[in-house]
C-alpha positions as CSV (number, residue, x, y, z in Angstrom):
1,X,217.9,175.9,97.6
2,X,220.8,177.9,99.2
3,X,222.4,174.4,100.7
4,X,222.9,173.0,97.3
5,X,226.7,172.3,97.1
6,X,228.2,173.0,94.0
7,X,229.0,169.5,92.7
8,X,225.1,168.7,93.3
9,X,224.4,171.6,90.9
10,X,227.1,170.3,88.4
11,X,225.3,166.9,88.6
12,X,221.8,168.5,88.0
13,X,223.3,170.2,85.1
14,X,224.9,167.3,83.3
15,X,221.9,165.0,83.8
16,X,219.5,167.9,82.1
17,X,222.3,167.8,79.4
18,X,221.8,164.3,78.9
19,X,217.9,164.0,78.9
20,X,216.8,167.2,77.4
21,X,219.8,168.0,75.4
22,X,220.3,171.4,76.9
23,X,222.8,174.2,76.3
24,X,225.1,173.6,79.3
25,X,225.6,177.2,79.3
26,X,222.0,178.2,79.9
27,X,221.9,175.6,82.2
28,X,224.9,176.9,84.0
29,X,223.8,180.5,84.0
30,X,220.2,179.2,85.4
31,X,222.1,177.2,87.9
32,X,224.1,180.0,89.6
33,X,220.8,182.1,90.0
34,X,218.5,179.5,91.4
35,X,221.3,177.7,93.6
36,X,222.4,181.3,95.0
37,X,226.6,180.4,94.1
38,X,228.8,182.6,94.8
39,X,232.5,183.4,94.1
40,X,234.6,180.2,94.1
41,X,231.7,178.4,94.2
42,X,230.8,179.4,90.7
43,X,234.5,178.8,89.3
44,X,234.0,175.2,90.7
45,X,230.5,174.9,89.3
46,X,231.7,175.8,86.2
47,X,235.1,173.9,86.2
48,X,232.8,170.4,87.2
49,X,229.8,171.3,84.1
50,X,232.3,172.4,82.0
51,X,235.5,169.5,81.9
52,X,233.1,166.7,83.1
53,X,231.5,167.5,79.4
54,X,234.6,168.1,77.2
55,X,236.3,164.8,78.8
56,X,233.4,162.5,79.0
57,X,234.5,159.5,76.2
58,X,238.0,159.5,78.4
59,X,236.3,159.3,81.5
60,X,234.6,157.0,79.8
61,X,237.3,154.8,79.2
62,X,239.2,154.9,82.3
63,X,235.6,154.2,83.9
64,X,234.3,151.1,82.2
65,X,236.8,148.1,83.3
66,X,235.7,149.5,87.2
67,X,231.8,149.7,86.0
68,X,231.0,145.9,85.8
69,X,227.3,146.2,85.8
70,X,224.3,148.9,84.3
71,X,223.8,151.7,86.2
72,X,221.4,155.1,86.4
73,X,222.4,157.6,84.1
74,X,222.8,159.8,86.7
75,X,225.5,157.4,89.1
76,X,227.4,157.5,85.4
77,X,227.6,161.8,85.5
78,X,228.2,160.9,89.6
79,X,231.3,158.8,88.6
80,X,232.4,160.8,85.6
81,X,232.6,164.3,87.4
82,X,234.3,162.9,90.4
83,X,236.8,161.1,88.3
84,X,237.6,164.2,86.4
85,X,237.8,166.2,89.9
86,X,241.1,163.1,90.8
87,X,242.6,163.3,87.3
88,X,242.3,167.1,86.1
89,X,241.7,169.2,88.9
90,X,244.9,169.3,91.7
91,X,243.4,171.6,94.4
92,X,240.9,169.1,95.1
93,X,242.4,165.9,96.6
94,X,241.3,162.3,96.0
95,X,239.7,161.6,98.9
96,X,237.5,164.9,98.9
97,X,236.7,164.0,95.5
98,X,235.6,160.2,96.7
99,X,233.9,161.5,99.9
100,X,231.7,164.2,98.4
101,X,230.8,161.6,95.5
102,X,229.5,159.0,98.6
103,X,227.4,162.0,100.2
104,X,225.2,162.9,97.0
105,X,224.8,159.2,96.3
106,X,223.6,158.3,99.5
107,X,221.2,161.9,99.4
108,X,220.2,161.0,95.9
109,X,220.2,157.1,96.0
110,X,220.8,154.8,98.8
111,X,223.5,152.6,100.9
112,X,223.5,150.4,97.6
113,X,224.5,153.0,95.1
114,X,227.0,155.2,97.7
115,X,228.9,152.1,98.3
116,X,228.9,151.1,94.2
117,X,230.4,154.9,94.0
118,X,232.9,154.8,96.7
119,X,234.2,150.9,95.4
120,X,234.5,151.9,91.5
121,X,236.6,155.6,92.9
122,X,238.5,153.6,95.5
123,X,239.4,150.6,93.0
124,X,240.4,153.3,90.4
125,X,242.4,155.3,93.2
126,X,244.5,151.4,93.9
127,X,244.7,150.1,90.6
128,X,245.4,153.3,88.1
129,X,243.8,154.3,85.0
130,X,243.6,152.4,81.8
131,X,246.1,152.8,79.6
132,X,245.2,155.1,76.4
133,X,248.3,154.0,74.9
134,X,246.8,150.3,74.0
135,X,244.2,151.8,71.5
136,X,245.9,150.5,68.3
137,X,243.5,152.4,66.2
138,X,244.8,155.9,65.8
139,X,241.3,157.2,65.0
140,X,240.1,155.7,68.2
141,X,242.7,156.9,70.0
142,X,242.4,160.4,69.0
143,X,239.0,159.9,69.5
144,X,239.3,158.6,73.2
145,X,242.5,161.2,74.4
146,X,240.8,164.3,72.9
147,X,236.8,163.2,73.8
148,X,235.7,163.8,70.4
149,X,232.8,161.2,68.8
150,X,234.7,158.9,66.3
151,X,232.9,160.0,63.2
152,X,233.8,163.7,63.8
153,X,237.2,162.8,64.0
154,X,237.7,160.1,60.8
155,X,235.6,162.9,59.1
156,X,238.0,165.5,59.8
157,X,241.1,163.2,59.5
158,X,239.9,162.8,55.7
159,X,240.4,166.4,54.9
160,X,243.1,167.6,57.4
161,X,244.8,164.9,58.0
162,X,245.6,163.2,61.7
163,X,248.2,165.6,62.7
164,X,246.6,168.7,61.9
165,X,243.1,167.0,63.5
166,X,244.9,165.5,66.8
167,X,246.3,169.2,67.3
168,X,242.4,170.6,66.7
169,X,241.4,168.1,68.9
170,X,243.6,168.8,71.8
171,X,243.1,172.4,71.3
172,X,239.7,172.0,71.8
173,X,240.0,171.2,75.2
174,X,241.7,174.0,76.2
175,X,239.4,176.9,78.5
176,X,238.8,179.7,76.2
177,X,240.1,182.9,76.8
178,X,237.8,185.7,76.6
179,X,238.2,188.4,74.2
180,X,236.4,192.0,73.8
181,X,236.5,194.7,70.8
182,X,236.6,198.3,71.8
183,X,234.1,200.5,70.6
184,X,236.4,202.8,68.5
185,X,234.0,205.6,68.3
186,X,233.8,206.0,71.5
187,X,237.4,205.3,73.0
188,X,240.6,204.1,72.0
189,X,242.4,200.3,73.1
190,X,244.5,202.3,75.3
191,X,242.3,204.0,77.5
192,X,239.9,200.9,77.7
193,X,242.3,199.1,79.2
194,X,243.7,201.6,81.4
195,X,239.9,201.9,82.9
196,X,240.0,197.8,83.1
197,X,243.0,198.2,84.9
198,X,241.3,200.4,87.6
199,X,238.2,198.6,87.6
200,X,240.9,195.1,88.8
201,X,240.6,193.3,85.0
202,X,243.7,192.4,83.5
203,X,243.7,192.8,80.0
204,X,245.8,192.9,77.1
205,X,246.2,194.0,73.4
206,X,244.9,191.3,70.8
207,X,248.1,190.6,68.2
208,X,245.7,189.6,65.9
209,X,242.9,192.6,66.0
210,X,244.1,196.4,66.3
211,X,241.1,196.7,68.2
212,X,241.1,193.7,70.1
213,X,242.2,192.6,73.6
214,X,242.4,189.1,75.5
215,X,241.3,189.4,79.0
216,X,243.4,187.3,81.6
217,X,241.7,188.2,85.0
218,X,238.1,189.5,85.6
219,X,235.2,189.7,83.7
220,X,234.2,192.9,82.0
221,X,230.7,192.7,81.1
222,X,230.3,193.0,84.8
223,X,232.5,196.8,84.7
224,X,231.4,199.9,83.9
225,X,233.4,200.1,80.3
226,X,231.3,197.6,79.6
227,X,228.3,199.3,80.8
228,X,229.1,202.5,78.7
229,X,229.3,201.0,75.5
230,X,233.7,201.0,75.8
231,X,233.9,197.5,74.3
232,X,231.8,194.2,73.4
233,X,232.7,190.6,74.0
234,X,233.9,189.1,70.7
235,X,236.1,186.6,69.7
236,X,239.2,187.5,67.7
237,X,238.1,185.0,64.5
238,X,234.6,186.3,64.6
239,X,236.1,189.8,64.3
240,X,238.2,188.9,61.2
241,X,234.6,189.3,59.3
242,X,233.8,192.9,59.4
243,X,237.5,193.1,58.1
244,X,237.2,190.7,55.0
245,X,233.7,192.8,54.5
246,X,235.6,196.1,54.7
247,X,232.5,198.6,54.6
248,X,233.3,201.7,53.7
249,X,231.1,204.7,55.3
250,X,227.7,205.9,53.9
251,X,227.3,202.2,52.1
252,X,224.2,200.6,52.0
253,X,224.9,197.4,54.1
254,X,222.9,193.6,55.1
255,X,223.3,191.2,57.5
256,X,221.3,188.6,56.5
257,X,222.1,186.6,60.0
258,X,223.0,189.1,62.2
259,X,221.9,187.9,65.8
260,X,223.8,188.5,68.6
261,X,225.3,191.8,66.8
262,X,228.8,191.2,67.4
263,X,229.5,191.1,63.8
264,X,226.5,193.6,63.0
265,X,228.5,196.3,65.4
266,X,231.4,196.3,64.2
267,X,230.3,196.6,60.4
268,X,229.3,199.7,61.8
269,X,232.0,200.4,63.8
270,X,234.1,200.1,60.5
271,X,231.8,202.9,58.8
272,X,232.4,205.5,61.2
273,X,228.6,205.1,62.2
274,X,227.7,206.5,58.8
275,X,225.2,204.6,55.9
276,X,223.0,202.0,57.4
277,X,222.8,198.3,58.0
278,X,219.4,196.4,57.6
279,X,219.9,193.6,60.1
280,X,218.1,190.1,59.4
281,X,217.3,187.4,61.8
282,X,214.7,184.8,61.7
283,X,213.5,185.7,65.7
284,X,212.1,188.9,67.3
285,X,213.8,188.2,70.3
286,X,217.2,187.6,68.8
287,X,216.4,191.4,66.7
288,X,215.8,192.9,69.9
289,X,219.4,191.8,71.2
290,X,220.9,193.0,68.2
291,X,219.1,196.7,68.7
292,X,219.9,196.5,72.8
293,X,223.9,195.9,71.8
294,X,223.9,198.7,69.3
295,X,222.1,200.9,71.8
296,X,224.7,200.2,74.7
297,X,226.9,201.1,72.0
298,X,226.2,204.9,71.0
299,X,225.6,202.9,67.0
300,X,222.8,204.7,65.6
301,X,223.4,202.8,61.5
302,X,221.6,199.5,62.5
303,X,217.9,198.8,61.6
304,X,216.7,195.4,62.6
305,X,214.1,193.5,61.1
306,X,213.0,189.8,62.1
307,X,212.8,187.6,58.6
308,X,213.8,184.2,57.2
309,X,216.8,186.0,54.8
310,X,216.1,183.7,52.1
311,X,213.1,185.5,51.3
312,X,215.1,188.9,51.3
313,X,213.8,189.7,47.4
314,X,210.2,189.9,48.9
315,X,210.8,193.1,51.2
316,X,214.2,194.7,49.5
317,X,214.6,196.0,46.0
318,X,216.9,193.5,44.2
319,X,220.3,194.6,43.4
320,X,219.6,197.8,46.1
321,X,222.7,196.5,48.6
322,X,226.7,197.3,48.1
323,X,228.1,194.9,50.7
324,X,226.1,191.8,52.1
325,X,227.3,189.5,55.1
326,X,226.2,185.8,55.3
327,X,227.1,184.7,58.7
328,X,225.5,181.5,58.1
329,X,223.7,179.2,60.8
330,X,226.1,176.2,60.9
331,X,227.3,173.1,63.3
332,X,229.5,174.9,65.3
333,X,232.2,173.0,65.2
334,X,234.9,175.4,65.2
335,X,233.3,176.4,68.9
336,X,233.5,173.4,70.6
337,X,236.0,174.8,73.9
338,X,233.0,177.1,74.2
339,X,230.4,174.8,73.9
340,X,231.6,171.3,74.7
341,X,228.1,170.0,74.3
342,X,227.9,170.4,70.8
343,X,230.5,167.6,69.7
344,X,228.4,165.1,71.4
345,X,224.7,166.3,70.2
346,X,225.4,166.4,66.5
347,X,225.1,163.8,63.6
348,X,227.0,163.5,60.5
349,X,223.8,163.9,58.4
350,X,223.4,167.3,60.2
351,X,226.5,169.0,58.4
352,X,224.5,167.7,54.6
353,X,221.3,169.6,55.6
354,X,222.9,173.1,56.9
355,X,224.8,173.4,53.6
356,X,221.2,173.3,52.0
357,X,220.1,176.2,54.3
358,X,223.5,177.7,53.8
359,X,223.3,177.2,49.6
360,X,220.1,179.3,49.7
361,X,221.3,182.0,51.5
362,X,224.0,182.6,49.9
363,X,221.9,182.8,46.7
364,X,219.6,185.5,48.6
365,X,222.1,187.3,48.9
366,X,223.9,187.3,45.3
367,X,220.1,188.8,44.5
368,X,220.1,191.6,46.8
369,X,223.6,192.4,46.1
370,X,224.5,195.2,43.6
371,X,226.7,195.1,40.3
372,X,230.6,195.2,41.8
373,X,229.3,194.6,45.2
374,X,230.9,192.7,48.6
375,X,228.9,189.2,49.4
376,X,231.1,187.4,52.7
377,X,230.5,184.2,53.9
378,X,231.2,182.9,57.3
379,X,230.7,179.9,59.7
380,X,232.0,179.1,62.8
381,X,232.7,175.6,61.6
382,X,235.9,173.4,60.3
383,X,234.1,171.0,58.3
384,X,234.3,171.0,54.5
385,X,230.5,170.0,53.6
386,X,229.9,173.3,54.8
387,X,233.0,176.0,54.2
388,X,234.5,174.9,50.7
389,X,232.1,172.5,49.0
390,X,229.2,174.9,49.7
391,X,231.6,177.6,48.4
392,X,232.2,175.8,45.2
393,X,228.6,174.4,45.2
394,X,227.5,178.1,45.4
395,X,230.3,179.1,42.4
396,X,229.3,177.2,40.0
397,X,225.7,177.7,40.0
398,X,226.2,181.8,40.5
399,X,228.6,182.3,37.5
400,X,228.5,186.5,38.2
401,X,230.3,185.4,41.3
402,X,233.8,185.5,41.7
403,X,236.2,184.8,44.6
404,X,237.7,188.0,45.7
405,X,241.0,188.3,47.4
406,X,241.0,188.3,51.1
407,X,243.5,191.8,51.1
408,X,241.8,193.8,53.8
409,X,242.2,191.2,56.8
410,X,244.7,192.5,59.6
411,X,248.5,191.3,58.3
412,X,249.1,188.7,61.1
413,X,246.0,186.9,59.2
414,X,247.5,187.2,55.9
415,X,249.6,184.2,55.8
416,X,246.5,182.0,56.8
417,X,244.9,183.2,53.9
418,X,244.3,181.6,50.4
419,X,241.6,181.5,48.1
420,X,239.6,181.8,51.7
421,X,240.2,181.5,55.0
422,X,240.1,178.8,57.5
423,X,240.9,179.2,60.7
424,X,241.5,176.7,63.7
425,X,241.8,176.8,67.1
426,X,245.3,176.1,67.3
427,X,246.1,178.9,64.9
428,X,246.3,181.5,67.1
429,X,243.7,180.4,70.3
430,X,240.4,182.0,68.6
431,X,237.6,179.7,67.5
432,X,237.5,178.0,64.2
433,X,236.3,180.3,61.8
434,X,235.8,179.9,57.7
435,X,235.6,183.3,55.5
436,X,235.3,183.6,51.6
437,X,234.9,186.7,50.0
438,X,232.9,187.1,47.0
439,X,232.6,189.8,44.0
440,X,229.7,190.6,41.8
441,X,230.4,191.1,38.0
442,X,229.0,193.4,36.4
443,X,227.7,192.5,33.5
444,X,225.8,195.3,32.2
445,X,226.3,196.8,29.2
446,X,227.4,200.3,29.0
């Protein structure tokens, strides 16, 4: 397995993708392990899975006048990766890029199929791409440059506009940049990354999070302040939450969808460790990563529990909790540098039946909630269906619910903030990311 070339591995990867609609993540992460990658290896592994998925309508496009009859899906992922490889990628030259392309199509085909590969790559190398520019439809277009299905993007163009969607778009196919919250009660920002710095990661302060930091060079969950509980990978819109939550200590706090933990952690974080969080998520497995990040993390608040949240009222007293967090399952769509795959593997009727799921939550959690208490919702989406119209869906049949100002989010937020807040990707490089805060009247008599 050892002799398996990195592009190969891509290749395995991307057909996987395509017939079993895998996680390309898990895939990659599988990948490195059973292939044996190492070092640059893995960055080109990773570079080939990764922008041979986010670009695939483009290379698409630029592929199909040189395509003139059907071929195997997998001489398709052949072509696309090596025509990203002679667009996107400089420190690989052209006829590398052609020449590795010929020797897995001969390994995995034949003569036939290596010489289909090397004409369509050779004709493309003499002739030049397509041009985008003739796409007179500016939803197609947008669509094609950006490689985002065109539903997604008329959809979106509908309630942003195609300025503010084009930006998204393009946005979108920018590499994320990783981002980690320190543990504040263990350490301060300062110290963590003075031990980054010593243990080779370059790192930064987050201007968006006081205890945030972007990480430029290096990964840190393979360093020791990682290993000590120091800090947790996060992204900077995901940590927004615990902020528009603003627990105070001692409170009486639930997560009704609190798998990984990120968000679970740093509730906890923001209550000095003090009061206690019941943490809800469908899965044992996905509990037990919730408890193993608190662990790591000296957080002794956080009880988890494996149960579908909707049915909260049948294990909690009613009206027994002061704050209670909805991070809601949702499409995703506001993740979609992270996980390319996504854009491609979901349908418009998809967004219609997670606001159902998302509706009932949300009125789970108005039940447990007490009189004057906190109820947050979040989603890691951009689309309407499921940020405002379940919002105002959920409003107007909870009339003791109110919107409640968004005051306690970090000031660099503030101006993003309305009634709620949505976040994109081009707002300041986090994901997109929707939050509404909510009050509960209290309408008992005195």
């Amino acid at each position: 397995m050892s002799n398996t070339t990195p592009r190969e591995a891509a290749l395995s990867i991307l057909d996987q993708i395509d017939k079993n609609q895998s996680y390309s993540n898990l895939l990659l992460n599988h990948a490195i392990n059973n292939f044996h990658l190492k070092g640059p290896d893995v960055g080109l592994l990773t570079e080939l899975t990764y922008g041979t998925i986010q670009r695939k309508l483009t290379l698409d496009f630029y592929l199909a006048p040189f395509i003139k009859k059907k071929v195997e899906a997998w001489v398709r992922n052949l072509l696309r990766m090596s025509l990203y490889q002679m667009i996107y990628l400089d420190r690989v030259p052209e006829r590398a890029a052609i020449h590795e392309a010929v020797e897995i199509a001969k390994k995995k085909g034949h003569k036939g199929i290596a010489g289909l590969v090397n004409g369509v790559l050779r004709s493309i190398q003499r002739e030049g791409l397509p041009a985008l520019d003739e796409i007179k439809d500016p939803i197609e277009r947008v669509s094609i440059e950006t490689s985002h299905p065109y539903w997604l993007v008329d959809r979106w163009v509908k309630q942003y506009g195609i300025d503010k969607t084009r930006e998204m778009c393009q946005t979108n196919l920018l590499a994320p940049v990783q981002t980690a919250r320190v543990n504040t009660l263990l350490t301060t920002r300062d110290e963590v990354l003075s031990k980054l710095e010593r243990e080779g990661v370059e790192a930064q302060p987050s201007h968006i999070i006081p205890e945030g930091i972007s990480i430029t060079r290096g990964n840190i969950a393979h360093t020791e302040a990682y290993k000590q509980g120091l800090l947790t990978i996060q992204d900077e819109s995901s940590m927004l939450v615990a902020y528009a939550l603003n627990p105070e200590p001692g409170e009486h706090i639930l997560d009704m969808c609190a798998a990984p933990g990120g968000k679970t952690s740093h509730i906890a974080q923001k209550m000095k460790n003090k009061g206690s969080i019941i943490a809800l998520d469908l899965h044992p497995h996905k509990i037990k990563l919730v408890e193993e990040n608190a662990a790591r993390l000296g957080i002794t608040t956080i009880k988890g529990q494996a149960l579908d949240a909707r049915k909260a009222q049948e294990h909690f007293d009613e009206e027994s909790f002061d704050r209670v967090l909805v991070d809601a399952p949702c499409s995703g769509l506001g993740v979609l540098r992270r996980k390319p795959d996504i854009k491609y593997a979901k349908k418009e009727q998809d967004l219609h039946s997670l606001a159902a799921i998302q509706i009932s939550l949300l009125e789970s959690a108005a039940r447990m909630l007490k009189p004057g208490g906190t109820l947050v919702y979040s989603t890691c989406t951009v689309d309407h269906a499921e940020n405002n119209q379940t919002v105002k869906h959920f409003l107007k049949e909870n009339n003791q619910m109110k919107l409640a100002p968004l005051s306690a989010l970090p000031e660099p937020v503030q101006p993003l903030a309305e009634d709620v807040l949505q976040v994109f990707p081009q707002d300041f490089g986090g994901d997109g990311f929707f939050i509404a805060c909510f009050k509960k009247e209290d309408t008992r008599t005195t």
